[in-house]
C-alpha positions as CSV (number, residue, x, y, z in Angstrom):
1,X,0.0,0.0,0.0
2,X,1.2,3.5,-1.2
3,X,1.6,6.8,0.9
4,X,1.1,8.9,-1.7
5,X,-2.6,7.3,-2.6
6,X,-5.2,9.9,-2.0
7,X,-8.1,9.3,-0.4
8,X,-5.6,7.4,2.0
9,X,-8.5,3.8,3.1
10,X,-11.2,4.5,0.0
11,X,-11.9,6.6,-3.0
12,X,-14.3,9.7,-2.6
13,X,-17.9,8.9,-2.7
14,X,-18.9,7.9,-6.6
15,X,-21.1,5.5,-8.0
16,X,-18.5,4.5,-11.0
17,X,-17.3,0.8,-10.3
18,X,-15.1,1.5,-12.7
19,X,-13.1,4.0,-10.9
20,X,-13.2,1.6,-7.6
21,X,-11.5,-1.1,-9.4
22,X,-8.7,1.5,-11.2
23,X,-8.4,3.1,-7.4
24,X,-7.9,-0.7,-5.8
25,X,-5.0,-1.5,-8.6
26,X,-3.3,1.5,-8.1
27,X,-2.9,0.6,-4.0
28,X,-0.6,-2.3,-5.0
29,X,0.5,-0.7,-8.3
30,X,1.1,2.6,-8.1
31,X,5.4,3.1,-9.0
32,X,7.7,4.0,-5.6
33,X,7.6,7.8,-4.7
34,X,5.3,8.4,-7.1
35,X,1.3,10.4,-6.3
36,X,-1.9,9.9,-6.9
37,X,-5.0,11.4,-6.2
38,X,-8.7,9.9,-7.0
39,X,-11.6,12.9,-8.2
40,X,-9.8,16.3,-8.3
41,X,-12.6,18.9,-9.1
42,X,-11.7,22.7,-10.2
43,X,-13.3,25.8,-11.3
44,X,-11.6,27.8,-13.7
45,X,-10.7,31.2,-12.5
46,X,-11.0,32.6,-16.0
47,X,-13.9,31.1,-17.5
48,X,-16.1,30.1,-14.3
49,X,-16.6,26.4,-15.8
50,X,-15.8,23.4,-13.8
51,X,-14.3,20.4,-14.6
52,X,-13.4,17.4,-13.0
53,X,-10.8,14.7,-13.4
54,X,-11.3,11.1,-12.7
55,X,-7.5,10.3,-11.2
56,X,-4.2,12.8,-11.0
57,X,-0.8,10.8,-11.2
58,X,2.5,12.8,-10.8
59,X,6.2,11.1,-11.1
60,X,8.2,13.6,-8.9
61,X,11.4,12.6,-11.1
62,X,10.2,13.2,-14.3
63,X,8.7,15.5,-13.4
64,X,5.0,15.6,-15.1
65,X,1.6,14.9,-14.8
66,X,-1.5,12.0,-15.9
67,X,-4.8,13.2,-16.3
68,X,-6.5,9.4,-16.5
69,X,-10.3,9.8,-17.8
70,X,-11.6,6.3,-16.6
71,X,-14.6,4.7,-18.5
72,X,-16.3,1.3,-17.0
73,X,-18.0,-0.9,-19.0
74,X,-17.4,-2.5,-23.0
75,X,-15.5,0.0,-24.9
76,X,-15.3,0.3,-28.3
77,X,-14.6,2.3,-31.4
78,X,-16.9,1.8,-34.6
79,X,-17.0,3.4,-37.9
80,X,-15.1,6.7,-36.1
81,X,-17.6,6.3,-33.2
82,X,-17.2,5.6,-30.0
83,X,-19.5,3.3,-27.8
84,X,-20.5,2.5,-24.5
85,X,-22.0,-1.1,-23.5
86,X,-23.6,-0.5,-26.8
87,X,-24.7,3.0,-26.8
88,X,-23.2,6.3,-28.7
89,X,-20.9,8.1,-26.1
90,X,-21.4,12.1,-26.0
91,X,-17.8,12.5,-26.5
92,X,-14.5,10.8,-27.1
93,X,-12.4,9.6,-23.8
94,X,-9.7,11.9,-24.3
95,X,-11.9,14.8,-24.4
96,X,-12.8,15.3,-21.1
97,X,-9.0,14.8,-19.8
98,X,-7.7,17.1,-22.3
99,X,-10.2,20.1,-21.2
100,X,-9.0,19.2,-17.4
101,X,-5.4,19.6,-18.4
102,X,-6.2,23.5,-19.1
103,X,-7.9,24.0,-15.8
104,X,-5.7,22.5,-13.7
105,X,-2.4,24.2,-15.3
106,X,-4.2,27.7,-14.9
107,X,-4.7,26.9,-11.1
108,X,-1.3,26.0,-11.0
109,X,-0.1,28.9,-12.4
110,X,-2.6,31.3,-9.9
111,X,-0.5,30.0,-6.9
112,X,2.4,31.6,-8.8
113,X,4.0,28.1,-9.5
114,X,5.2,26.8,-12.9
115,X,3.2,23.8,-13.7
116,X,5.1,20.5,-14.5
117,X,4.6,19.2,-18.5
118,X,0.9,17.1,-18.3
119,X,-0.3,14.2,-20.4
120,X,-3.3,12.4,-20.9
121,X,-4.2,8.7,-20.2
122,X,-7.8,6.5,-20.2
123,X,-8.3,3.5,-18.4
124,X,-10.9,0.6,-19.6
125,X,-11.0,-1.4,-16.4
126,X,-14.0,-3.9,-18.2
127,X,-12.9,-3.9,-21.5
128,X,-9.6,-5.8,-22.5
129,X,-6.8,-3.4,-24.3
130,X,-5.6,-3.7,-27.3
131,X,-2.2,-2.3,-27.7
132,X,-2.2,-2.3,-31.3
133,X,-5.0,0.4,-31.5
134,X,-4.4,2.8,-34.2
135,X,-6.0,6.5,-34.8
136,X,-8.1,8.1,-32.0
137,X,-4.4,9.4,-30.1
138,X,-5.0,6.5,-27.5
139,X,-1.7,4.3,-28.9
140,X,0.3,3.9,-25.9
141,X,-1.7,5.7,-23.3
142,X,-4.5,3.2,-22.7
143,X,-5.1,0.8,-19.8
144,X,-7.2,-2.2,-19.9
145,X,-8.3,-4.7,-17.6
146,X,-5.8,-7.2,-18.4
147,X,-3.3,-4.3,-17.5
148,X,-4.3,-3.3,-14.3
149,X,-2.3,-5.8,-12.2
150,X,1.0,-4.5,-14.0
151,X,0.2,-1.1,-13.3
152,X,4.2,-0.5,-11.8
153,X,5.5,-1.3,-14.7
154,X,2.7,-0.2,-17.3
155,X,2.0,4.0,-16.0
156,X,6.5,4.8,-16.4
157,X,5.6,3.5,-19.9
158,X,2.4,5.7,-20.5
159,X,4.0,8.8,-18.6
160,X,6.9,8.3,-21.5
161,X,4.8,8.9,-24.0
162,X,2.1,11.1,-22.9
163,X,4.9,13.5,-21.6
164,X,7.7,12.8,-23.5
165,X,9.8,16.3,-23.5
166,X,9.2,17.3,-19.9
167,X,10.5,20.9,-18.7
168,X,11.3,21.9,-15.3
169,X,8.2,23.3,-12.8
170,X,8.3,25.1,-10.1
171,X,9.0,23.7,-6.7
172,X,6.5,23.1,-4.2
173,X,3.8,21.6,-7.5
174,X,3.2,18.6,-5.7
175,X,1.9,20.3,-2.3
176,X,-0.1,22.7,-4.5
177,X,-1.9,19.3,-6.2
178,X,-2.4,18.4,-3.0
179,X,-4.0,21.5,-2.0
180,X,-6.0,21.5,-4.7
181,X,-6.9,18.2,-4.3
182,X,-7.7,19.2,-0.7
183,X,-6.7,16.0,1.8
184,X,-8.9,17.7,4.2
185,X,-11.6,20.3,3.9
186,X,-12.0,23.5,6.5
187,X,-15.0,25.7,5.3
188,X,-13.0,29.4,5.6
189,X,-15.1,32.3,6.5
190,X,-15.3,35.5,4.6
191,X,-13.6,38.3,6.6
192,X,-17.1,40.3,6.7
193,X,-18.3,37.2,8.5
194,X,-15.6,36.4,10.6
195,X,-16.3,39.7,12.0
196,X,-19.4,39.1,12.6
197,X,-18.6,35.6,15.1
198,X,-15.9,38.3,16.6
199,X,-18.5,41.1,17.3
200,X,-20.6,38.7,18.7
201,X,-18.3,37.0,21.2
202,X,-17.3,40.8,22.1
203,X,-20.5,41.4,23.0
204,X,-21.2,39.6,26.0
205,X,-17.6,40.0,27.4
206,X,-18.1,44.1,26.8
207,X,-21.4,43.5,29.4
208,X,-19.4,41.9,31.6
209,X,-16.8,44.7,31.5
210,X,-19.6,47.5,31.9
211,X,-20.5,44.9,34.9
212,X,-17.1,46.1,36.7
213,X,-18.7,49.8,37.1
214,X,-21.2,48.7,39.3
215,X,-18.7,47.8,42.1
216,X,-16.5,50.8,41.2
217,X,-18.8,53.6,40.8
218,X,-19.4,54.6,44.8
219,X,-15.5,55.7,44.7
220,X,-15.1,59.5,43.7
221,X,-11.4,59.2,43.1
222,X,-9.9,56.0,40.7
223,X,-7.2,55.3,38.5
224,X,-8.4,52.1,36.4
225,X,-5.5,50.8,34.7
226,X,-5.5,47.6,31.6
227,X,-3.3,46.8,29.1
228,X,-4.4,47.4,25.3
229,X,-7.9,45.6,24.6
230,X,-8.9,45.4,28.0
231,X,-12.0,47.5,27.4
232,X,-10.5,51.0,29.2
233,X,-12.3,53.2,26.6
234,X,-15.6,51.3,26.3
235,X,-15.4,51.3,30.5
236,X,-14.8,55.0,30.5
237,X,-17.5,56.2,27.5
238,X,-19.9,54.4,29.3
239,X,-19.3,56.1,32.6
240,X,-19.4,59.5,31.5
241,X,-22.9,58.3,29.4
242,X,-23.9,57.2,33.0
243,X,-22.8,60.4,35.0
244,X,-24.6,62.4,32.5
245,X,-27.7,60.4,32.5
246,X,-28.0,61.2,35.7
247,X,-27.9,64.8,35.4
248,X,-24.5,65.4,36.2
249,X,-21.9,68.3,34.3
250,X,-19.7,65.6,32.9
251,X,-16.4,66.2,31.2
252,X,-14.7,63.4,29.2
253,X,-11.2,64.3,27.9
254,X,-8.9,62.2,26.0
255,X,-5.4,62.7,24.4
256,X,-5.7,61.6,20.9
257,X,-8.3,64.0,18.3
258,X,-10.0,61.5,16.9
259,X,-10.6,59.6,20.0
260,X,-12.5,62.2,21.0
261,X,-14.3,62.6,17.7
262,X,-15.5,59.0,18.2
263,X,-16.4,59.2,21.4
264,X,-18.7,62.9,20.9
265,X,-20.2,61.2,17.6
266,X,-22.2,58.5,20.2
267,X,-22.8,60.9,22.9
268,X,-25.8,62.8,22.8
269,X,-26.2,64.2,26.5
270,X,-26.1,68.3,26.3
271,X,-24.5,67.9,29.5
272,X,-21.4,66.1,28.4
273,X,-18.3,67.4,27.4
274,X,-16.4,65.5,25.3
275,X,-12.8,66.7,23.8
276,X,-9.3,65.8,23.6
277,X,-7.2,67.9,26.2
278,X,-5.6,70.8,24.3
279,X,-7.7,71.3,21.8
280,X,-10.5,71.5,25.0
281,X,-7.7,73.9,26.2
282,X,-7.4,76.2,23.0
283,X,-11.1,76.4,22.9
284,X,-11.4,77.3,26.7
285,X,-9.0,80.2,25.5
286,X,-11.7,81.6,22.8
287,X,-9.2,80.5,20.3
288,X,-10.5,78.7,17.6
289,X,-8.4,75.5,17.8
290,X,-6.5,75.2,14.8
291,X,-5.6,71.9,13.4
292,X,-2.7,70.0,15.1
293,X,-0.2,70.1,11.9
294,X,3.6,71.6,11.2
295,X,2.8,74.7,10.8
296,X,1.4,75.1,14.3
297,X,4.3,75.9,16.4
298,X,4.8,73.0,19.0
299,X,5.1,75.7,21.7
300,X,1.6,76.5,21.3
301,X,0.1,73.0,22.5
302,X,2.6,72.6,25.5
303,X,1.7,75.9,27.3
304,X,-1.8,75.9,26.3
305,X,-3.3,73.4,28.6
306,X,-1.9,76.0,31.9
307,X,-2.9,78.9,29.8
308,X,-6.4,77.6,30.0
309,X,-5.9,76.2,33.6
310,X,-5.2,80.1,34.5
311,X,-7.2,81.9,32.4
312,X,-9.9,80.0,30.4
313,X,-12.2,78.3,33.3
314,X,-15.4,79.5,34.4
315,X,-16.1,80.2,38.1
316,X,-15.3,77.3,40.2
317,X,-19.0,76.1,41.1
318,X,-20.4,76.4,37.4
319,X,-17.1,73.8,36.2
320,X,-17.4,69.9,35.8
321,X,-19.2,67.6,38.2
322,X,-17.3,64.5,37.1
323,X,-14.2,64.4,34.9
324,X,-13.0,61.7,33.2
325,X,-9.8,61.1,31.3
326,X,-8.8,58.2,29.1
327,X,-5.8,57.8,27.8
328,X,-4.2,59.5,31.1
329,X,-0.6,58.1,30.8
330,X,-0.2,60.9,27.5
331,X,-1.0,63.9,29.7
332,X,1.7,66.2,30.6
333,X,2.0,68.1,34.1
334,X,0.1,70.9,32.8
335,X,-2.4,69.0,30.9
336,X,-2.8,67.3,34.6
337,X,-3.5,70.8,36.2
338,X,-6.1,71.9,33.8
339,X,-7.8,68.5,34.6
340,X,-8.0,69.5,38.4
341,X,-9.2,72.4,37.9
342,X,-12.0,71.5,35.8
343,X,-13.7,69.9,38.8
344,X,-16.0,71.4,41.2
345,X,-15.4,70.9,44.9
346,X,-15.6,67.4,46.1
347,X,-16.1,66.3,42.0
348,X,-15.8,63.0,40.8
349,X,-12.4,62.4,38.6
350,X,-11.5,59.3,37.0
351,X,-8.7,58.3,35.5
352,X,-8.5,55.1,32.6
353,X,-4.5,54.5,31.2
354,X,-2.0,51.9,30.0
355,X,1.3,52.8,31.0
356,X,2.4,50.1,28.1
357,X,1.0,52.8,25.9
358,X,2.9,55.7,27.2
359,X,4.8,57.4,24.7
360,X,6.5,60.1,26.4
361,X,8.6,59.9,28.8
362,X,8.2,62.7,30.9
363,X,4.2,62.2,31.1
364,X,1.9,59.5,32.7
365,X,0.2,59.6,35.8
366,X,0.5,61.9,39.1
367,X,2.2,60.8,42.0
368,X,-1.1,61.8,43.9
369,X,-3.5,60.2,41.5
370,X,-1.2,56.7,41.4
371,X,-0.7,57.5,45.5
372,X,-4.2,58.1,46.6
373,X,-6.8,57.3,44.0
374,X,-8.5,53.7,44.5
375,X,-7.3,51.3,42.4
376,X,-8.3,48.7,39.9
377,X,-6.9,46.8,37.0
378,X,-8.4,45.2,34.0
379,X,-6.7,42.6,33.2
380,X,-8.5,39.9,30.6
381,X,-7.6,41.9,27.1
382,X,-10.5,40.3,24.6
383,X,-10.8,43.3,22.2
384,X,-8.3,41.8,19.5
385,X,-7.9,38.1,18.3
386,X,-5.3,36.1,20.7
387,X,-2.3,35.9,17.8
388,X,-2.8,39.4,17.0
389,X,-3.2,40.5,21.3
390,X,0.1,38.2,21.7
391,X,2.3,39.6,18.9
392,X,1.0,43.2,20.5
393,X,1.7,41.7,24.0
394,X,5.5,40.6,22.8
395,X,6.5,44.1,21.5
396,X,5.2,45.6,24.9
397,X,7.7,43.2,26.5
398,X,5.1,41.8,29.1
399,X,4.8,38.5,28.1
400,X,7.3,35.5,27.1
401,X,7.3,35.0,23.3
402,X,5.3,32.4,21.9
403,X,5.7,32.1,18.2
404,X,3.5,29.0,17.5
405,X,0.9,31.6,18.8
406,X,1.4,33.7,16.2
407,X,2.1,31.1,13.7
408,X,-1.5,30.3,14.1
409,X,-2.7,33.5,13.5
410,X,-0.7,33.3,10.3
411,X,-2.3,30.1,9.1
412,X,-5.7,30.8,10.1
413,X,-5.6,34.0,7.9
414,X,-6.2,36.4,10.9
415,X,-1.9,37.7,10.3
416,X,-0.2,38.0,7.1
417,X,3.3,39.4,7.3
418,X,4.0,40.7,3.5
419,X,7.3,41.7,2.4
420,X,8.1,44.6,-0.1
421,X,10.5,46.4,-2.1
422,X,10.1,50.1,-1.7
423,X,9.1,50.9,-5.2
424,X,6.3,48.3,-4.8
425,X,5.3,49.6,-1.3
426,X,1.9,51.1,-2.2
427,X,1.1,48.7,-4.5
428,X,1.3,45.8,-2.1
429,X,-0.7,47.7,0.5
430,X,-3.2,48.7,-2.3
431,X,-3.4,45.0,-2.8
432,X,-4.3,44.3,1.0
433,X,-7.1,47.0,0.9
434,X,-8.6,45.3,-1.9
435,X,-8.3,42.0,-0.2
436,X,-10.0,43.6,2.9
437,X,-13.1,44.7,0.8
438,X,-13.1,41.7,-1.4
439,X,-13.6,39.6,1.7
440,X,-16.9,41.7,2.5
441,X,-14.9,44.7,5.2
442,X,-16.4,47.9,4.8
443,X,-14.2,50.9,4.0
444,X,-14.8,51.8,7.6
445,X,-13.9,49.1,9.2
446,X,-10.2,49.7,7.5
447,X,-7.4,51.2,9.0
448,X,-3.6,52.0,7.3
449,X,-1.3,52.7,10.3
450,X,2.4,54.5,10.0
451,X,5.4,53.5,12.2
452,X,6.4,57.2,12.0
453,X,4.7,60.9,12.7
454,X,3.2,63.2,10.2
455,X,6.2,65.2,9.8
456,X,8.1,62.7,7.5
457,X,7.3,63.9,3.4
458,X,7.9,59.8,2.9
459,X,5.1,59.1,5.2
460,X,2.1,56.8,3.8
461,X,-0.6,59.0,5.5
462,X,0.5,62.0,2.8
463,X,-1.4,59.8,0.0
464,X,-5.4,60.6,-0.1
465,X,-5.6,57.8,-2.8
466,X,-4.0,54.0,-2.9
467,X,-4.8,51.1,-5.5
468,X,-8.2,53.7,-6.2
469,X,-9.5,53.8,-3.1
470,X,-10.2,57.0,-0.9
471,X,-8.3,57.2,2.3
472,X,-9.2,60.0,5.1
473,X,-7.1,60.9,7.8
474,X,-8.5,60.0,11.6
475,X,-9.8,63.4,12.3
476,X,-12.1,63.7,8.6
477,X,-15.8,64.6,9.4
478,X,-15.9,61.4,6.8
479,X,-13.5,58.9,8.7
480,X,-16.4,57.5,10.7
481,X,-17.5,56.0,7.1
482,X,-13.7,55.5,5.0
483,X,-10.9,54.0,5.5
484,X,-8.5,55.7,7.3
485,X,-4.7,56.4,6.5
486,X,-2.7,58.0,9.3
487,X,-0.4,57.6,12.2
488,X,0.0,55.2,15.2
489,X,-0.3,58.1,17.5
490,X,-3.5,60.0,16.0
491,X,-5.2,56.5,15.6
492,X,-4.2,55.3,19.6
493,X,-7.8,54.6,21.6
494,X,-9.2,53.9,18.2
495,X,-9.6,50.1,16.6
496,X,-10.6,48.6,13.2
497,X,-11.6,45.2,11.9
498,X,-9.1,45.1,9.8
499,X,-5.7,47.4,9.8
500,X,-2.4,47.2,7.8
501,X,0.5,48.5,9.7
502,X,3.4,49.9,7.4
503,X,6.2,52.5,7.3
504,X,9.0,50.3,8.9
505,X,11.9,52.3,6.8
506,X,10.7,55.2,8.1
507,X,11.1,55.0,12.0
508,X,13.6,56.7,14.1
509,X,13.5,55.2,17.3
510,X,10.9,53.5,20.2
511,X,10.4,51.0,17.3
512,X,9.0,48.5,19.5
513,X,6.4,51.1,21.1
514,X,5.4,52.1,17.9
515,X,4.4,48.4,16.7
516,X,2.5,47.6,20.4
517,X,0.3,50.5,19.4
518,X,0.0,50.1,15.7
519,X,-0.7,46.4,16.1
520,X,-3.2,46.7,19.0
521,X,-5.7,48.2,16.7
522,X,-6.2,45.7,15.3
523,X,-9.6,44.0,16.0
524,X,-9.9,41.0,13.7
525,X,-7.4,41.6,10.9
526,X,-3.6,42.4,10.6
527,X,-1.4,42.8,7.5
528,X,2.4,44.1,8.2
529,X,3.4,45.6,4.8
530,X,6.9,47.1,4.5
531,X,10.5,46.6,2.9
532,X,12.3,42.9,2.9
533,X,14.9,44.6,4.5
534,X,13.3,46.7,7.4
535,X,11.0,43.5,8.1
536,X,13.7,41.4,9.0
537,X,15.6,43.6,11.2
538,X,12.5,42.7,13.5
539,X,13.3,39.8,15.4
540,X,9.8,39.2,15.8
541,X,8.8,39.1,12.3
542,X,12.2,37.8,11.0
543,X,11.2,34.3,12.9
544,X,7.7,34.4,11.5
545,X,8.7,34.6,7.9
């Protein structure tokens, strides 16, 4: 018995007794090291049509290919037609194998492989072979019944002529026959509908989170602390909705822009404040805040959060009932003392942050606040898939490196590390969008994430257009309904379905920090898209690929 017979006890399900009996021969006859596969059935990628091929025989050493058409019952040729037990046959056995031969090469040839040289064959197992037969194209390359117990010896002969000036394939053809062939079957899932299955297992998981402020929410001063995709933001939006709901002056404040755009575009109580904490600052000043770009002088953000702590404020009893801040480890000193004195007396301030997050060195939390406040940490991340959460958790340096982990995220679909050169960089990353929406994502559920600030001219987030689809930056009025092209940092708090992280070439330093953030965003989906050469100075990614 063979190895390399496929199905490995029985032939796939058919009612043709004729293909039993060529399928038993070939578990005694089939020639050392050579493969065989019983019913191989493919769809044409150009034309739509299927087709299906009774048996697939390779010879490694050739190398080539038999297509064997197998036809039970008495055979026979007369007057130019062929005949079936009798009746007229709607087309002549090589026909069918022949039409197969073009399928399978072009399938070949879409997994980027160079097919092997392929013949033709047809088996008779009931009707007695005559070797002798002339015309038709069948000298040579028929098997009879009487030949079927001398198959090892019989098929090197028929692969001789069928394909008799081989040229050399690709490696790898085999396993891609195989594929094809499919050993085992696992139905995938269309990225729309995976998630789906991840929205819904979210779901109950973001109840029990909401769950935790019911045993929190008696404290008036608390510093709630989680890792990326441990539910901070969803904990913290739904506190401030709660505060306001019952009647309270809420203030919600943020670092990141577009964090707080998201957060205002679900909140709907005229009592809540929601902004990002300079921008809250600059408008506390009666300055119209201007957009956070180059040709705002950096100067102006750093002082402007104690400007507004000193000058901008209203009177101390018409200010916030409850303050709350996400993203707390970004805040500077003086953001810190604007956030303060926001409150009313005796207020309610609470503080959500990720000190695996922090980016600056000389911000994060308050001595006070980390003294004083009442603690709690969250610490079951369930926001992102587990390979793309462990990858994230590895550049963050908490965790011990598991690469069959990610390996699995890999195989499953869920990672795909793709390696560029840099004149093909926005090609390849126009190619992963269109996989994204092919696979049923929405544009807004896309996100294209640089390793490096705006400031760099080289930087991805400068193109408005790749592979002919519209990209918006975090902050558009649109971005709630496009895909989205900007930076780590402008994109932090935020999350998509599906995000490509690129830009490796690009970074000057807190490379690992950079990737924790970039690839936490992820929610279902991650592609990593840059240059060969910048992707395997990463000793993650080098081991992955």
């Amino acid at each position: 018995m063979t190895d390399h017979l496929w199905p490995k006890v029985s032939p796939r399900l058919t009612g043709s007794e004729a293909e039993k009996r060529f399928y038993e021969a070939l578990r005694s006859g089939l020639p050392e090291r050579w493969w065989a596969w019983h019913s191989l059935r493919l769809r044409s990628t150009i034309t739509g049509r299927f087709d299906e091929a009774d048996f697939i025989i390779a010879d490694p050493g050739r190398p080539g290919i038999l297509i064997i058409e197998v036809k039970g019952g008495l055979i026979e040729i007369r007057d130019g037609k062929w005949y079936q037990n009798g009746r007229p046959m709607d087309s002549r056995p090589l026909d069918e194998a022949f039409a197969f031969r073009t399928i399978l090469a072009e399938r070949i040839k879409d997994l980027n492989l160079n097919p092997p040289t392929i013949g033709c064959a047809v088996c008779f197992p009931d009707t007695i072979s005559d070797h002798r037969l002339q015309g038709e194209g069948l000298q040579g390359i028929l098997i009879g019944c009487n030949d079927l117990p001398h198959l090892k010896v019989i098929l090197p002969d028929i692969m001789n002529r069928a394909v008799p000036d081989p040229w050399s394939p690709s490696q790898g053809w085999i396993d891609a026959i195989h594929r094809l062939w499919g050993e085992t079957w696992v139905p995938g899932l269309c990225f729309g509908s995976r998630v789906r299955i991840d929205e819904e297992r979210r779901l109950p998981l973001d109840l029990e989170q909401i769950a935790v402020l019911e045993s929190l929410e008696e404290n008036d001063r608390l510093l709630i602390r989680g890792s990326a995709g441990t539910g901070k933001t969803l904990l913290a939006r739904e506190a401030a909705l709660r505060e306001a709901g019952a009647g309270k002056r809420v203030l919600f404040l943020c670092y990141t822009d577009a964090l707080a755009l998201n957060i205002k575009a679900s909140s709907a109580y005229s009592n809540l404040t929601v902004n990002s904490v300079r921008t809250f600052a600059s408008a506390l000043l009666g300055e119209k805040a201007p957009e956070k770009s180059p040709g705002i002088p950096s100067e102006y953000w750093e002082s402007v959060s104690i400007r507004a702590a000193l000058d901008g404020l209203p009177p101390r009893d018409e200010r916030w009932d409850t303050v709350i801040v996400d993203e707390g480890q970004d805040l500077s000193s003086d953001d810190w003392e604007l956030v303060r004195e926001c409150l009313v007396p005796q207020g309610r301030l609470w503080v959500f942050a990720d000190d695996a997050q922090a980016f600056w060195k000389d911000r994060g939390i308050p001595e006070d606040i980390a003294g004083s406040f009442m603690k709690f940490t969250l610490k079951r991340p369930y926001r992102c898939h587990p390979a793309i959460q462990h990858l994230s958790d590895c550049y963050s340096g908490h965790c011990n490196k598991d690469l069959h982990a990610i390996r699995a995220g890999i195989k499953d679909g869920t990672i795909n590390i793709v390696k560029s050169s840099e004149g093909r960089l926005l090609k390849q990353i126009g190619k992963e969008i269109i996989r994204f929406l092919s696979g049923g994502l929405a544009p807004s559920q896309i996100a294209v994430l640089s390793l490096r600030g705006r400031g760099s001219d080289a930087s991805i987030v400068h193109h408005r257009e790749i592979g002919g689809h519209r990209l918006v930056s975090a902050t558009d009025p649109e971005a709630e309904d496009r895909i989205v092209c900007d930076t780590f940092l402008r994109f932090k708090g935020l999350e998509r379905p599906g995000v490509i992280v690129t830009d490796f070439r690009l970074v000057p330093n807190l490379y690992e920090k950079r990737m924790h953030i970039a690839v936490s965003r992820a929610q279902s989906f991650l592609r990593i898209v840059g240059v060969k050469e910048e992707i395997e100075k990463d000793p993650i990614l080098a081991a992955l690929i």
